[in-house]
C-alpha positions in Angstrom: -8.2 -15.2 6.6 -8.0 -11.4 5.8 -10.3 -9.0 7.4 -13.6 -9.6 5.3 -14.6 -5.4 5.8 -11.2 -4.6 4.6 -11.4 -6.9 1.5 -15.2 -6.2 0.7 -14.3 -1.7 1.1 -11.7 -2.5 -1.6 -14.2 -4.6 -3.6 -17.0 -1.9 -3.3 -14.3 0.5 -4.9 -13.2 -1.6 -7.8 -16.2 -3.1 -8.2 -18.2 0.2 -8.1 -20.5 -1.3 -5.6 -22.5 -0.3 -2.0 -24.1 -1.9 0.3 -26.2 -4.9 -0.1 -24.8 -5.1 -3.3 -21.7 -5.0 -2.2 -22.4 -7.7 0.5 -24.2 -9.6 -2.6 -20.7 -10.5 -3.2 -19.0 -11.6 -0.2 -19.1 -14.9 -1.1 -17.2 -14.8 -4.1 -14.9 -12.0 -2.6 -13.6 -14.9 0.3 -13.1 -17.1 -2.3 -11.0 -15.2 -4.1 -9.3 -14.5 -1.2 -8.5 -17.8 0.1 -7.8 -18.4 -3.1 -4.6 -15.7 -3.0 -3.8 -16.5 0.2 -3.0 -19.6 -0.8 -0.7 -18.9 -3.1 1.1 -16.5 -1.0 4.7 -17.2 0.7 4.8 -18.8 4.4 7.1 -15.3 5.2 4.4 -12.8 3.4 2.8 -10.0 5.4 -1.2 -11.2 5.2 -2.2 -7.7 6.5 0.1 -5.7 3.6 -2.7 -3.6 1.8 -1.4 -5.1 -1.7 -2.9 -8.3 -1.0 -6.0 -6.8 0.3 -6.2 -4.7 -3.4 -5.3 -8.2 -5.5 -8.1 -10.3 -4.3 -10.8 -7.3 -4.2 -9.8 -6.6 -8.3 -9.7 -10.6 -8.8 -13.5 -10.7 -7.3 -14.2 -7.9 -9.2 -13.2 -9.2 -12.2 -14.8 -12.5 -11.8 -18.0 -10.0 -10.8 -18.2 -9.1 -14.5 -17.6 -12.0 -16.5 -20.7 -13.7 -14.1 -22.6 -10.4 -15.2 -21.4 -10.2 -18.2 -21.2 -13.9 -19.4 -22.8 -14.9 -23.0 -22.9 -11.3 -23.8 -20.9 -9.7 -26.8 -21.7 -6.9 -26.8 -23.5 -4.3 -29.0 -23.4 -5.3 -32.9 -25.4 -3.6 -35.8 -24.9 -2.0 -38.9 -26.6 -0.1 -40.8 -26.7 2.2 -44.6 -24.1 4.8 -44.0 -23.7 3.3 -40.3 -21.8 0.7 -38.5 -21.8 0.4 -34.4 -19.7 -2.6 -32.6 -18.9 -2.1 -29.2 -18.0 -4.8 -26.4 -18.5 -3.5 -22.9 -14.6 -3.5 -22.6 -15.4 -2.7 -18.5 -14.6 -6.4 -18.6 -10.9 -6.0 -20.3 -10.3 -3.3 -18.2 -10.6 -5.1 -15.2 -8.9 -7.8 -16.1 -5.8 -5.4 -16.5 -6.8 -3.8 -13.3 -6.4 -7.5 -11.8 -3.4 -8.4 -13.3 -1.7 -4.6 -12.2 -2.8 -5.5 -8.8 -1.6 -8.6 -9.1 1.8 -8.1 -10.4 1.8 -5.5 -6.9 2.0 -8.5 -4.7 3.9 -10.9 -6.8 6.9 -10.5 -4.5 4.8 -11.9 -1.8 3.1 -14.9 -3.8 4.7 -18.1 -3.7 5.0 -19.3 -7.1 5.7 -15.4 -8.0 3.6 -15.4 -10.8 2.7 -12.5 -12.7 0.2 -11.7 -15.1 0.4 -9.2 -17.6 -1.6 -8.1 -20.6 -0.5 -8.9 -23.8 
């Protein structure tokens, strides 16, 4: 299991987050752990900081699509005026995720990267 204050100081970065917020989301921060350590090699170094980073940005993405779930953003229009935006903190985590992500992949198993498209 990696060191839950290490994982949950790297959370509180990417995730923007401090204290009992931040704690809020230990739950979802081991999973997401776990989760990667799964996937990593028998061989890998569990303590390499790269790890650490990928599972804090996957919990912080998963943070913001529970937050921001059945929300699409703001829509109106308007005479002479039209305003669409979609909160694209979201997208940008998700590329943060996949970044981090493609850091470690030398260390995953199935070395699977993700990239944006």
């Amino acid at each position: 299991m990696l060191d839950e204050e290490r994982l949950l100081a790297g959370f509180a970065l990417l995730a923007g987050t401090a204290g009992q917020e931040t704690e809020k989301w230990a739950p979802l921060c081991r999973a997401c752990a776990e989760e990667l350590e799964g996937r990593l090699r028998r061989d890998a170094d569990r303590e390499d900081e790269r790890v650490y980073l990928a599972a804090a940005a996957e919990a912080a993405y998963r943070r913001a699509m529970i937050l921001h779930s059945g929300q699409s953003g703001l829509n109106f229009s308007g005479p002479g005026l039209s305003v669409a935006a979609n909160g694209g903190h979201g997208e940008d985590l998700r590329r943060l995720r996949d970044e981090m992500l493609a850091l470690c992949s030398g260390l995953l198993e199935d070395d699977m990267v993700f990239s944006a498209v």
